[in-house]
C-alpha positions in Angstrom: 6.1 -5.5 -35.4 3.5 -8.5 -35.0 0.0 -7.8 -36.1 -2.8 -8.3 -33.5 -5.5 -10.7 -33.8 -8.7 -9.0 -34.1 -9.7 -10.9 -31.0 -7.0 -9.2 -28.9 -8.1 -5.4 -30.0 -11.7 -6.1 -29.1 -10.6 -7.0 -25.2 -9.7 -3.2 -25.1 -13.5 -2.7 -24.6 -13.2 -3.8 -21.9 -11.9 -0.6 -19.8 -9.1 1.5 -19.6 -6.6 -0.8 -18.5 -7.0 -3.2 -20.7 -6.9 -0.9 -23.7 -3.4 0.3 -22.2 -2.3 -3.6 -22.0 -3.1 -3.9 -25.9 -1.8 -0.9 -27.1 1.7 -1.8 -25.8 1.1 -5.9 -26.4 2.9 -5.9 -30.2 6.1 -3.7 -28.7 6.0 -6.0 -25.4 6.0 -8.9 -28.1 8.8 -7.6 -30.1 11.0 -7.3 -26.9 10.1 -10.8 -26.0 11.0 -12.1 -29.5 14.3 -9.8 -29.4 15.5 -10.8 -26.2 15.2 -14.3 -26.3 16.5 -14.7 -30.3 12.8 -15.9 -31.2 11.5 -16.5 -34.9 7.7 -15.8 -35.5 6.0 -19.5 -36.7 2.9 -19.0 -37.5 0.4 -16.2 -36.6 -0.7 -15.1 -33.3 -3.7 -16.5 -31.1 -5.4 -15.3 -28.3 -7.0 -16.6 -25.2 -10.0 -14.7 -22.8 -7.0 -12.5 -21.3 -3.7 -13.2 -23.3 -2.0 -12.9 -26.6 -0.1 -16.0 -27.9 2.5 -15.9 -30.5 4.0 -19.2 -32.0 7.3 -18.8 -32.2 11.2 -20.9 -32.9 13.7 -20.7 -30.4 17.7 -20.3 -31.9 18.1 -23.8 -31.7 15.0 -24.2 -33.8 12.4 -25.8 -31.2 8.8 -24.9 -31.5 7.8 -23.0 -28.5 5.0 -20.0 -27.5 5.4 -16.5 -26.2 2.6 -15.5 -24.0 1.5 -12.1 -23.0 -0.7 -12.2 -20.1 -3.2 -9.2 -19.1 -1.5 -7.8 -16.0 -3.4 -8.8 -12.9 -3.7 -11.2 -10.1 -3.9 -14.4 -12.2 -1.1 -14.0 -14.0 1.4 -12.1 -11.6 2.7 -15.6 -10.8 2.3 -17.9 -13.1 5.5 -17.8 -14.1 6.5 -19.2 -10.4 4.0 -22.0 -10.5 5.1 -23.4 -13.7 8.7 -23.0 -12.9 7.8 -24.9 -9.6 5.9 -27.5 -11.1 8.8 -28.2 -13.9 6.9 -29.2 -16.4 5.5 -32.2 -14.2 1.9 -32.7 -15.3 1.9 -28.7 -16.8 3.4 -26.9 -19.7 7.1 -26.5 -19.4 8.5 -22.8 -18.6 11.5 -22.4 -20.6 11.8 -18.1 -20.3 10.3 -15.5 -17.9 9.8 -11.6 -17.9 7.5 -11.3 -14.7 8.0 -7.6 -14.8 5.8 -7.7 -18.4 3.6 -10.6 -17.9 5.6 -12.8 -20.4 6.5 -16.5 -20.4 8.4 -18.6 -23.1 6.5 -22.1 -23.3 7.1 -24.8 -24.2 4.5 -25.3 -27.4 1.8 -27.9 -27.3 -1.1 -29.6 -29.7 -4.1 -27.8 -30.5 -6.5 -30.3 -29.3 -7.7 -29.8 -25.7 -9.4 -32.8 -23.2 -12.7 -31.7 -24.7 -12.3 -34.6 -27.2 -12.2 -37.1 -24.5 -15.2 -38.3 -22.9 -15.9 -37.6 -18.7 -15.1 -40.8 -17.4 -11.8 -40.3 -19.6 -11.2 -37.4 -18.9 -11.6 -37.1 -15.0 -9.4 -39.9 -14.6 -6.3 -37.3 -16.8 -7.3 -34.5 -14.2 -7.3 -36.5 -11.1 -4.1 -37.6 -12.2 -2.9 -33.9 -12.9 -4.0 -32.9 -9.5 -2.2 -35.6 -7.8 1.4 -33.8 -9.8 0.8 -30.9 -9.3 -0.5 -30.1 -6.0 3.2 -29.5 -4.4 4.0 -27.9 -1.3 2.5 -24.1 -1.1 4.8 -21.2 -2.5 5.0 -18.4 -0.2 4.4 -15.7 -2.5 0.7 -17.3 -3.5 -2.3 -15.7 -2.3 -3.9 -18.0 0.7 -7.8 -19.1 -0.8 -8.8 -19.2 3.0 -8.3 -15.2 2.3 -10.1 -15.0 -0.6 -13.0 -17.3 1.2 -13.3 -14.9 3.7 -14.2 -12.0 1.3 -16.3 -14.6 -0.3 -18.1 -15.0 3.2 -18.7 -11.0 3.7 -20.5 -11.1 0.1 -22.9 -13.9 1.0 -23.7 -12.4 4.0 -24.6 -8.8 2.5 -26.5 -10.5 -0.4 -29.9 -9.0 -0.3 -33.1 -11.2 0.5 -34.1 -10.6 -3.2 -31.3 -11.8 -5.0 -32.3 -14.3 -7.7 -30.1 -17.1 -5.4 -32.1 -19.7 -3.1 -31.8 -17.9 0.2 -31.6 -21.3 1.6 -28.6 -21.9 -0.6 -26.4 -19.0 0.3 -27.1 -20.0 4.0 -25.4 -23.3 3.3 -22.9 -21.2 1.5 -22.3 -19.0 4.7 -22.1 -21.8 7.1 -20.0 -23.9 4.6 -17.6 -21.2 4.6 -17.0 -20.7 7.7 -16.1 -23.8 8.2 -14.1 -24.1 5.2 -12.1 -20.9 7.0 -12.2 -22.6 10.6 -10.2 -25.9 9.0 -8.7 -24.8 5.9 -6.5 -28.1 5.5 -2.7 -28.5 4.2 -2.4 -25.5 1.6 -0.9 -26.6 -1.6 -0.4 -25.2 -4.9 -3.4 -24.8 -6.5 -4.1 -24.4 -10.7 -7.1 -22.6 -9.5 -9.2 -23.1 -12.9 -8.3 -26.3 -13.9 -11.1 -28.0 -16.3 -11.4 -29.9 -19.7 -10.3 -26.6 -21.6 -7.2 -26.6 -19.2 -6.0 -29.5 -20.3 -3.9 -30.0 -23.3 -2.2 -32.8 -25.4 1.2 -32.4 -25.8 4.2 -34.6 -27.5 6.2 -35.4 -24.5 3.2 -36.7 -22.3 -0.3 -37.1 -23.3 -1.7 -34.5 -21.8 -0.2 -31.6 -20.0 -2.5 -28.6 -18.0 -2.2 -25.4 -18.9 -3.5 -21.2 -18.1 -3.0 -21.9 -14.2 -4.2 -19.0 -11.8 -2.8 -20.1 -8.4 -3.6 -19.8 -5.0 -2.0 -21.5 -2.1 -5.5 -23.7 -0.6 -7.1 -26.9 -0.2 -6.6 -29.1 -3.2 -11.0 -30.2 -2.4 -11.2 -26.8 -3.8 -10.3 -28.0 -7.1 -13.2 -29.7 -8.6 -16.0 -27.1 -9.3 -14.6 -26.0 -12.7 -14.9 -29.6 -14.3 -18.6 -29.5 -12.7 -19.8 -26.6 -15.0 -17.7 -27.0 -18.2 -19.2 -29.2 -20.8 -22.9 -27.9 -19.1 -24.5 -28.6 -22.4 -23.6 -32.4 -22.4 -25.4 -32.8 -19.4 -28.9 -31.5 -20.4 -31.9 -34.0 -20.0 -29.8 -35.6 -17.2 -27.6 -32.7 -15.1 -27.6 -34.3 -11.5 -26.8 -37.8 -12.5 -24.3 -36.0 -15.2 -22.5 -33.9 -12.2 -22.3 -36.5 -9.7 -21.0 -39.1 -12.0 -18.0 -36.5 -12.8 -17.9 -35.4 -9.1 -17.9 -39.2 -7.9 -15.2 -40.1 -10.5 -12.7 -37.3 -9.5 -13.3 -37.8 -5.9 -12.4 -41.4 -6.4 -9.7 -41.2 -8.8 -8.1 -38.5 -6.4 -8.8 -40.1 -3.1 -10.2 -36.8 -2.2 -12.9 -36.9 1.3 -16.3 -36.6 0.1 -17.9 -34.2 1.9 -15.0 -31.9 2.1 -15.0 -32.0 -1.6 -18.9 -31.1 -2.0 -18.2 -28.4 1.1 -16.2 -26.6 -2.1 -18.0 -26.6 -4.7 -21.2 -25.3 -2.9 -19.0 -22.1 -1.6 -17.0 -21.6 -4.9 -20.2 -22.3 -7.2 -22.0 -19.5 -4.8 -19.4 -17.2 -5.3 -19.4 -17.6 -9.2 -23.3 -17.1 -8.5 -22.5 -13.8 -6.7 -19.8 -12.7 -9.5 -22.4 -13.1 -12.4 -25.0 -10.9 -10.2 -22.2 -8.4 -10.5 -22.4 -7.8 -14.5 -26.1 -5.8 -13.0 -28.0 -5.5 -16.1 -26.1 -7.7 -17.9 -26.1 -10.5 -15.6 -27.2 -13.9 -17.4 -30.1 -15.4 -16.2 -29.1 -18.7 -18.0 -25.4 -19.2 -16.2 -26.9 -17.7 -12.7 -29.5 -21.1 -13.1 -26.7 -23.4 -14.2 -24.9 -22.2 -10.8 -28.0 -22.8 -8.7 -28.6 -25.9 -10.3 -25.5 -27.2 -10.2 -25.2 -26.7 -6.5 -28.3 -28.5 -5.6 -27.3 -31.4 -7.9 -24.4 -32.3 -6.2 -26.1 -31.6 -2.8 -27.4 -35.2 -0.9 
């Protein structure tokens, strides 16, 4: 049986479920490995909610079992990759849906992190361009999840350490947003610098999706507040230069772009005020700040 990363056994703190989900990861692993005829090939990583196992298939290619935590993000990523066909993403080459498990193909360690922005906006534009397909039936619709967004920012309390001004703009953006919710396409749904991976057969291939059927404008907010640190000194001029780049290198509209990440950078706002007491004041004012930044 495979040992666990210390990593993974420290996610059991946090709740019930999850320490269910690790105690059966190794046997879940051992299935996998079973099953398919896999070889271990090196030892085990992790990522924020899944354990990763490098791993040989029969015929001796180098390839990665992954264990997701069971819940919305990963019920279909199987679907999505399988869709995509390793077009712009990380090949699916084996599925267990029931158990949250996916045979991938395996890539490089290095991530688009080394890259610069103007670089590296110019690989994600071209990622979204492959991989926003036609929408998958079984996908959540994000015009759904915008509308629960919409009943949080309207029952935010005066108080609440966000700009009431800003979470107007939020609610009327919204709306919006759920009047004329565009051509629904597959969406990576966290696609950012971290996403984004080098690989052998193409330079660099995406990775981790959590789809939603939805807008592909929607897209851009996670590249806005990775990398936060790089933009200190200079953080409007930093986020519209990255916002600018992959609007142009997408031929995205503009404003429908910016309508997004106001209402998806709110929402992230509202999620951090959820942690209560351990709610960070730092990541709460990167939020704010970010959303007045790329704001004319």
């Amino acid at each position: 049986m495979i040992e666990l990363p210390s990593g993974v056994r420290q996610l059991a703190a946090h709740g019930p479920d999850w320490q269910r989900w690790v105690d059966g990861l190794a046997r879940t692993a051992d299935d996998a490995l079973h099953r398919w005829g896999l070889r271990t090939d090196g030892p085990p990583t992790h990522g924020t909610a899944a354990l990763i196992v490098p791993v040989r298939t029969p015929e001796g290619v180098p390839a990665v079992v992954k264990i997701g935590f069971p819940d919305a993000s990963s019920e279909h990523e199987h679907l999505v990759l399988r869709r995509w066909g390793g077009h712009g993403a990380v090949r699916l080459l084996a599925a267990d849906p029931h158990h949250r498990v996916v045979l991938l193909e395996r890539l490089q360690p290095s991530t688009l992190v080394v890259r610069s922005d103007v670089q590296a906006c110019a690989v994600v534009a071209d990622i979204y361009r492959r991989i926003h397909v036609p929408a998958i039936p079984q996908l959540r619709s994000l015009t759904t999840d915008v509308a629960d967004w919409l009943k949080i920012f309207e029952n935010l309390p005066a108080d609440a350490p966000i700009p009431r001004r800003l979470v107007e703009h939020a609610v009327t953006l919204a709306r919006e947003l759920i009047a004329d919710p565009g051509t629904a396409r597959v969406l990576h749904g966290d696609l950012h610098y971290r996403r984004v991976v080098a690989a052998e057969r193409e330079p660099w291939l995406t990775i981790a999706p959590k789809p939603v059927n939805g807008d592909p404008h929607s897209e851009l907010a996670p590249m806005l507040w990775q990398r936060w640190d790089e933009l200190a000194g200079n953080v409007r001029n930093g986020v519209r230069a990255r916002f600018y780049s992959l609007v142009d290198a997408a031929g995205f509209d503009e404003h429908r772009a910016r309508a997004w990440v106001v209402v998806r950078v709110v929402h992230e706002a509202t999620r951090e005020l959820d942690r209560g007491a351990h709610a960070d004041t730092a990541t709460l004012t990167r939020y704010v700040t970010l959303a007045k930044a790329i704001q004319d």
